[in-house]
N, C-alpha and C positions, 0 to 999 in steps of 0.2 A: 373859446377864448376865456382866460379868466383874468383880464383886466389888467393891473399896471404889472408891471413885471416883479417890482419888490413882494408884490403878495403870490407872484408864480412859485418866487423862491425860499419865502421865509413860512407858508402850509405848508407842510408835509403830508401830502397824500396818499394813502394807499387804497389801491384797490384788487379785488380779488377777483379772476375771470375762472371760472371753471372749461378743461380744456377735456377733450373726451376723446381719445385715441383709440382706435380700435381694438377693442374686447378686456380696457381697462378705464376707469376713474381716474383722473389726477386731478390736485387743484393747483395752483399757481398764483405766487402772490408777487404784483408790479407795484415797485415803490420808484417815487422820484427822487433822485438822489440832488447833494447839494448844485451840481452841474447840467440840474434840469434835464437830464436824461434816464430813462426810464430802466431799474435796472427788474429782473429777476428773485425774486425769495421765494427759497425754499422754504417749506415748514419744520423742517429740521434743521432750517438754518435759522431760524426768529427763534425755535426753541435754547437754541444751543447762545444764539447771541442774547436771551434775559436769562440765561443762566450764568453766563457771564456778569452780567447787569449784577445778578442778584451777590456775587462774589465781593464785585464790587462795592458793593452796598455793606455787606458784611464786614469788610476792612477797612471801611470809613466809620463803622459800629465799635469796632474797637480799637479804633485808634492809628489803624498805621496807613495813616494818609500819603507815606512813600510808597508803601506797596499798592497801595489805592493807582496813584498818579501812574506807575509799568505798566496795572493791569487793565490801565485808558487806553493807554498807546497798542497795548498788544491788541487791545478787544478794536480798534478804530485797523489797528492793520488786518485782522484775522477777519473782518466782517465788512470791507469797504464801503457794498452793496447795499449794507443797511445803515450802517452808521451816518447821519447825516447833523444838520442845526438843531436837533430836538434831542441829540447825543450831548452834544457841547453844551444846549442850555440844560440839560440836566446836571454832565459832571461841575458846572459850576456853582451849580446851588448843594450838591453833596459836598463839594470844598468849603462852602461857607458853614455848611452843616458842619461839618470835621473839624473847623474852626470855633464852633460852638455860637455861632453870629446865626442865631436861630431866627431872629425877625428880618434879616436881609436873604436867609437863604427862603424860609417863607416865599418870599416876596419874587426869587426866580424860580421857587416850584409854580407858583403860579403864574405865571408867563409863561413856562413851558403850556400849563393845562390850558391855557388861552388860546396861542398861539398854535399848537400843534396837538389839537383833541382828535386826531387819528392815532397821536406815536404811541408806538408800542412800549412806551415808557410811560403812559399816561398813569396806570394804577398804581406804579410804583412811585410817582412822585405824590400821588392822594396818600398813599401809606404815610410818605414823609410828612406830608401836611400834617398827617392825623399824629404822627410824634410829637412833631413841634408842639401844638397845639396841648394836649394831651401833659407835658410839659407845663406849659403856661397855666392850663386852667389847674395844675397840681402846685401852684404856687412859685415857679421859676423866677426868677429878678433877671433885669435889663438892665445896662448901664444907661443912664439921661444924661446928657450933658458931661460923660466921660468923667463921672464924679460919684452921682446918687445912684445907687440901684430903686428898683421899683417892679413891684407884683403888676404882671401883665394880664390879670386876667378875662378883662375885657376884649382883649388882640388875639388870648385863645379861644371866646368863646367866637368871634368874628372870621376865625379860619374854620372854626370847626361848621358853622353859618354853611361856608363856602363850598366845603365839603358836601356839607347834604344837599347842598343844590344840584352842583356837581356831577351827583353821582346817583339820582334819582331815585328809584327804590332797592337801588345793594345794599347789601351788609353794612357798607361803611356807612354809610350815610344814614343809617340807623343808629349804628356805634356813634356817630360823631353826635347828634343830636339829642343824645341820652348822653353823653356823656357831660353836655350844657347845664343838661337839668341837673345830674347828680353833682357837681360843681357849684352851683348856688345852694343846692338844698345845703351841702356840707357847710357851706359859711354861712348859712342861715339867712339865706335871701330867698325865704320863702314864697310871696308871692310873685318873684319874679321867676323861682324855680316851678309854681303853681304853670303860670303862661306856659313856660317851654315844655311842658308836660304837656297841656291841651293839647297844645301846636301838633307834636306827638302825638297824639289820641286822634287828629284829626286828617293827621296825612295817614296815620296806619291805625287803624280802630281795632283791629283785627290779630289773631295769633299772639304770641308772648308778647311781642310791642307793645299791643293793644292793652293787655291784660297790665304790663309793668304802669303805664303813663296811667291807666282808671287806679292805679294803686298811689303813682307817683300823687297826681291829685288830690286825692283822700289825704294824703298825706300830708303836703303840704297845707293845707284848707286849716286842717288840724295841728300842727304847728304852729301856722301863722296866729292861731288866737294866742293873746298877748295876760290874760287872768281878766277876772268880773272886773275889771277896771274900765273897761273897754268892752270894745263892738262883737256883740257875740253872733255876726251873721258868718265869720268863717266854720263856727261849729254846727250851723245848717246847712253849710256847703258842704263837709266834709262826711256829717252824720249821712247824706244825700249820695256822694260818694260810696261812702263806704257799706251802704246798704244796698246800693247797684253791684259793686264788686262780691258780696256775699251773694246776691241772686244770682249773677252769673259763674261765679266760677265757686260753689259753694264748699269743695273741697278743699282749695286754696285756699280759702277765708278762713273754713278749721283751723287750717294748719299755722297760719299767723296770729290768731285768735283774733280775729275782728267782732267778736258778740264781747270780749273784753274791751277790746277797745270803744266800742258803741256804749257800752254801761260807762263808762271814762266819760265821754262826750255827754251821756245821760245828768251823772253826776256836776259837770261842769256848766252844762245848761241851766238847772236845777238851783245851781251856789249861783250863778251870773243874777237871777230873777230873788233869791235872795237877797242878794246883797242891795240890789232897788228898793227893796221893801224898808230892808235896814236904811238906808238913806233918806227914807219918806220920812220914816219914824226918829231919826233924829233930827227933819227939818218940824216936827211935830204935824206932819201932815197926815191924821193916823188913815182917814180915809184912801188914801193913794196904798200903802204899807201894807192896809187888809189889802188891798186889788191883789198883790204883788204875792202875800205869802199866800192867799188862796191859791194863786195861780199855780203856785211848788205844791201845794196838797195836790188841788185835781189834777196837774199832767205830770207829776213825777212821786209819788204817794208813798214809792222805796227804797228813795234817795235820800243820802245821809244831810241835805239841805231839807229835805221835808221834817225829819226830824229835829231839826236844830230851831225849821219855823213853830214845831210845838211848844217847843219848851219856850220861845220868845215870845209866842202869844199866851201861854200858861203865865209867865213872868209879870209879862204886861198885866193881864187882867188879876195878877194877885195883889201889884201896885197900884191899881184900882180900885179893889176893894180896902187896902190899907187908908186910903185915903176918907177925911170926915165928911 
């Protein structure tokens, strides 16, 4: 039994029985069609009907949503048996799509993928998601209020979300989730690109994923510092990073120069604990100022801040000895 009759008829189920006829293999695939009756698929007929699918898709890609709207009808009469509600909620979120109404067709690719996470339309409507989306987080506008347009890209990074949930550890669901991070990092929302990087590192640690998101991190860690003005613990983060990425994958790290980029972070450590020192010695705290430019001697002693603390303690102490 499966309960009220609206949910007998609005799942689409399929299931596959392997049948074994004497001195051959076959398989057989039982779908329930819209009239709750059990019908027959062949596998050269589900091939042949998302090859259709995909034709379909193709002329809604460029545009000729009349030929789109024939090759429904033909594909609904040529394939009865399969075509059922996960056919019709599909073509109508490709209409809205063809219309360019990219957050309302959204919105029935997902109700397909709810509703019918058996149909065999399921990966071609995550495709579409990942367009839309992909779209938005590239800067797309919406109409508000049938007036203002407005950047969505909050509503792309929340389909693309949906997507990697979705779709567990595939392809896409990798793509979608990198595709969040490189998204912020481009507008410069670093530590928020920092998070979805982790996030990444920690669903898949492992293979190019793995390798991209410990770089994504380094990355952004080190972006995020904002100059000695400010909090120099994302250049600990990043220096921490980026010297994990150079142990592990020490070829890769050559090839991007990360021993340049680690002297960069070196140098900017270096100037950050300078510039304290400077600060001490114009509030005339000279005690605090030596802590500070000691500190650039002994842990940075090649850095163009060590040098620049010489010549201010050389200066210093010649204003010193000027004095009666």
């Amino acid at each position: 039994m499966l309960g009220h009759r609206t949910q007998f008829i609005a799942v689409s189920v399929v299931i596959s029985l392997l049948c074994q006829p004497v001195g051959a293999a076959s398989a057989k695939t039982w779908r329930l069609d819209q009239n709750r009756q059990w019908k027959v698929v062949s596998a050269e007929g589900q091939d042949k009907y998302l090859l259709a699918v995909a034709e379909i898709k193709q002329l809604v890609n460029t545009g000729r949503t009349k030929d789109a709207s024939k090759a429904v009808i033909k594909l609904k009469k040529d394939f009865p048996e399969i075509a059922g509600p996960d056919l019709d909620a599909f073509i109508k979120a490709e209409m809205l799509f063809a219309k360019g109404k990219f957050s309302k067709a959204a919105k029935s690719y997902s109700k397909l993928l709810t509703e019918y996470p058996e149909s065999k339309l399921y990966e071609a409507a995550l495709d579409r998601q990942f367009s839309i989306a992909t779209a938005f987080l590239a800067g797309r506008k919406r109409p508000v209020l049938k007036i203002f347009k407005m950047r969505v890209y909050s509503e792309g990074a929340r389909i693309m979300g949906n997507i990697s949930d979705r779709a567990g550890d595939a392809p896409i669901a990798i793509k979608a989730a990198v595709s969040v991070a490189k998204s912020l990092e481009r507008r410069g929302k670093f530590n928020d690109a920092y998070f979805e990087w982790s996030q990444i590192s920690s669903r898949w640690p492992t293979g190019q994923t793995g390798k991209d998101a410990l770089l994504g991190m380094a990355r952004c860690k080190h972006s995020a510092y904002k100059g000695p003005k400010y909090n120099a613990s994302e250049l600990i983060s990043a220096k921490s990073y980026y010297e994990n990425f150079k142990l592990r994958y020490p070829k890769d790290a050559e090839e991007i120069g990360v021993d340049k980029i680690l002297k960069q972070i070196t140098e900017q450590q270096a100037e950050k604990q300078f510039s304290i020192g400077q600060y001490y010695q114009k509030v005339g705290d000279k005690q605090s100022a030596n802590l500070y430019y000691q500190m650039v001697l002994n842990n940075w002693p090649e850095s163009t801040a060590a040098e620049k603390t010489k010549q201010e303690i050389n200066k210093r102490q010649e204003n010193e000895n000027k004095e009666p």
